[in-house]
C-alpha positions in Angstrom: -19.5 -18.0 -30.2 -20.9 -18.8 -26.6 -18.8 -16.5 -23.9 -17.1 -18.5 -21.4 -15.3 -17.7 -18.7 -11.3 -17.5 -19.2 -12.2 -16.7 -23.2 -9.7 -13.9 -24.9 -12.0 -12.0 -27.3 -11.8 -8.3 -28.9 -14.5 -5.6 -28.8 -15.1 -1.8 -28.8 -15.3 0.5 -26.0 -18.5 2.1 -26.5 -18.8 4.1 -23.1 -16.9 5.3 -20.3 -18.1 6.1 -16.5 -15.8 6.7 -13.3 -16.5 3.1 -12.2 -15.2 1.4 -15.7 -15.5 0.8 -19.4 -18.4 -1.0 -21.5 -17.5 -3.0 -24.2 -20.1 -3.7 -26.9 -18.4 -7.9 -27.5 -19.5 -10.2 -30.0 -22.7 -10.9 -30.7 -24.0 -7.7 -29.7 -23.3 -8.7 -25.7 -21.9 -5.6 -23.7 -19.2 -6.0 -20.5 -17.5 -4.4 -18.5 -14.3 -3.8 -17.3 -13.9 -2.2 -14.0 -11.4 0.7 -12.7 -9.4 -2.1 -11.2 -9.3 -4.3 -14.0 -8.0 -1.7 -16.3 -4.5 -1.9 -15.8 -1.8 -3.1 -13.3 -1.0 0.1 -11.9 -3.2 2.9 -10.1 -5.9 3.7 -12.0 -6.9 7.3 -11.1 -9.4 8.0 -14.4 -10.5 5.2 -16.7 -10.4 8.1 -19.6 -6.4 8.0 -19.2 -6.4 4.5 -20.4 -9.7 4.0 -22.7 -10.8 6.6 -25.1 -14.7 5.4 -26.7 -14.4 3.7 -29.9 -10.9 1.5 -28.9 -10.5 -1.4 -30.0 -9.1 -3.5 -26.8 -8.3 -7.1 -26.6 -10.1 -8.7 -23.2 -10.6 -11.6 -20.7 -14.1 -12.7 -20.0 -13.8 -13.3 -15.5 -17.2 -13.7 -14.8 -20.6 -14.4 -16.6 -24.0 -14.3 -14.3 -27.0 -15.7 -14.5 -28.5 -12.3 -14.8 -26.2 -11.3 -17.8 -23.2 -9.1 -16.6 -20.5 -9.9 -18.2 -17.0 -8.8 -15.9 -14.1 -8.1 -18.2 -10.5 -7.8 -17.4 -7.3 -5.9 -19.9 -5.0 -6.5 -16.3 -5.1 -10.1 -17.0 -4.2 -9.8 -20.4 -0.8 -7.8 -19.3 2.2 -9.3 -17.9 2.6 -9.0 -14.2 5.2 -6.0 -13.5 8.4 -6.8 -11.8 8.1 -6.1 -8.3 10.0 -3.0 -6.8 13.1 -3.9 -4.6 12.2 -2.4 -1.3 15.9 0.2 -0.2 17.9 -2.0 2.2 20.6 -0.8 4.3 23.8 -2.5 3.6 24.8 -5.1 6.4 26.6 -3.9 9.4 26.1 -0.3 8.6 24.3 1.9 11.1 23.5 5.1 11.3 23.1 7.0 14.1 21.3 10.4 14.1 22.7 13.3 16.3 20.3 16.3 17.1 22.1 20.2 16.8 25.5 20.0 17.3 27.7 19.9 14.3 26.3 19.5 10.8 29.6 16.9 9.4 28.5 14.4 12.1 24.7 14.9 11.9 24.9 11.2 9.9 28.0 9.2 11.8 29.0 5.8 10.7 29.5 3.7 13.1 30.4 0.4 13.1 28.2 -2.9 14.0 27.6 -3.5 17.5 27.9 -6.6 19.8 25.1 -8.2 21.1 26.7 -6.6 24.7 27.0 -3.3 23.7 22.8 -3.5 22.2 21.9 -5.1 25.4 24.0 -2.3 27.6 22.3 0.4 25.6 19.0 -1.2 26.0 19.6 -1.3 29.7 20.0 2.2 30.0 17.4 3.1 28.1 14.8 1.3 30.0 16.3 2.4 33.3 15.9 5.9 32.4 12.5 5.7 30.7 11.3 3.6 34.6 13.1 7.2 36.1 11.1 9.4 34.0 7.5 7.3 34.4 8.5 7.2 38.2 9.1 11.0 38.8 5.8 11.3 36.9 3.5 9.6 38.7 5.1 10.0 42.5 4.2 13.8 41.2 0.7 13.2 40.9 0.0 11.4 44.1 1.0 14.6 46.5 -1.3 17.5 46.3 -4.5 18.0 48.2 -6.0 14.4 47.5 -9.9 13.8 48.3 -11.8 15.9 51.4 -12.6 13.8 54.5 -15.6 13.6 56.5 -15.1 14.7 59.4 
């Protein structure tokens, strides 16, 4: 049995390092699967996965003209479902209130018009162009450079 690439064959782990597994394959051949080809989550330490001696069905990903044979178990496992990411519900904002009392810390309020975002954007960019005025009309003053006389 040649090894191609694509081909679903079964061998033994016969050593594990922090990079991956061997597996001695058919044939007497040896591959290997690396950390990221172990599984479809975060693998930390191949030696949670793979004990030496396992018998593990595999995916043959790459054969070189050198020999190496890369080796996949991922492949082999159905793709997890993806995590749905937390999304606020729709029209629901929350605004956040610093000191004051606790109860209100966390207010509902309720969606905004495109005039009341655009008033509050106003005034915040007004006072932010205050504050970045006072600041820098405060650093012109002060003794400046000597002249020649």
């Amino acid at each position: 049995m040649s090894l191609e690439v694509g081909a679903i064959i079964e061998g033994e782990v016969t050593g594990i390092t922090n990079f991956g597994a061997f597996v001695q394959l058919p044939e007497g051949k040896v591959g290997l699967i690396h950390i990221s080809e172990v599984s479809n989550v975060y693998v930390k330490d191949v030696h949670d996965f793979l004990k030496e001696h396992d018998k593990v069905k595999v995916k043959v990903l790459s054969v070189d003209n050198r020999g190496k044979i890369g080796l996949s178990i991922k492949q082999l496992e159905p793709t997890p479902a993806p995590q749905p990411k937390f999304q606020r519900p729709q029209g629901e904002i929350r605004e956040r209130r610093m000191g004051g009392n606790r109860p209100q810390a966390n207010k509902v309020l309720p969606p905004l018009s495109f005039e009341d975002k655009l008033s509050r954007f106003m005034k915040d960019s007004d006072d932010r162009m205050l504050d970045l005025k006072r600041n820098t009309e405060s650093k012109r003053g002060g003794r400046g450079a000597r002249r020649e006389r």
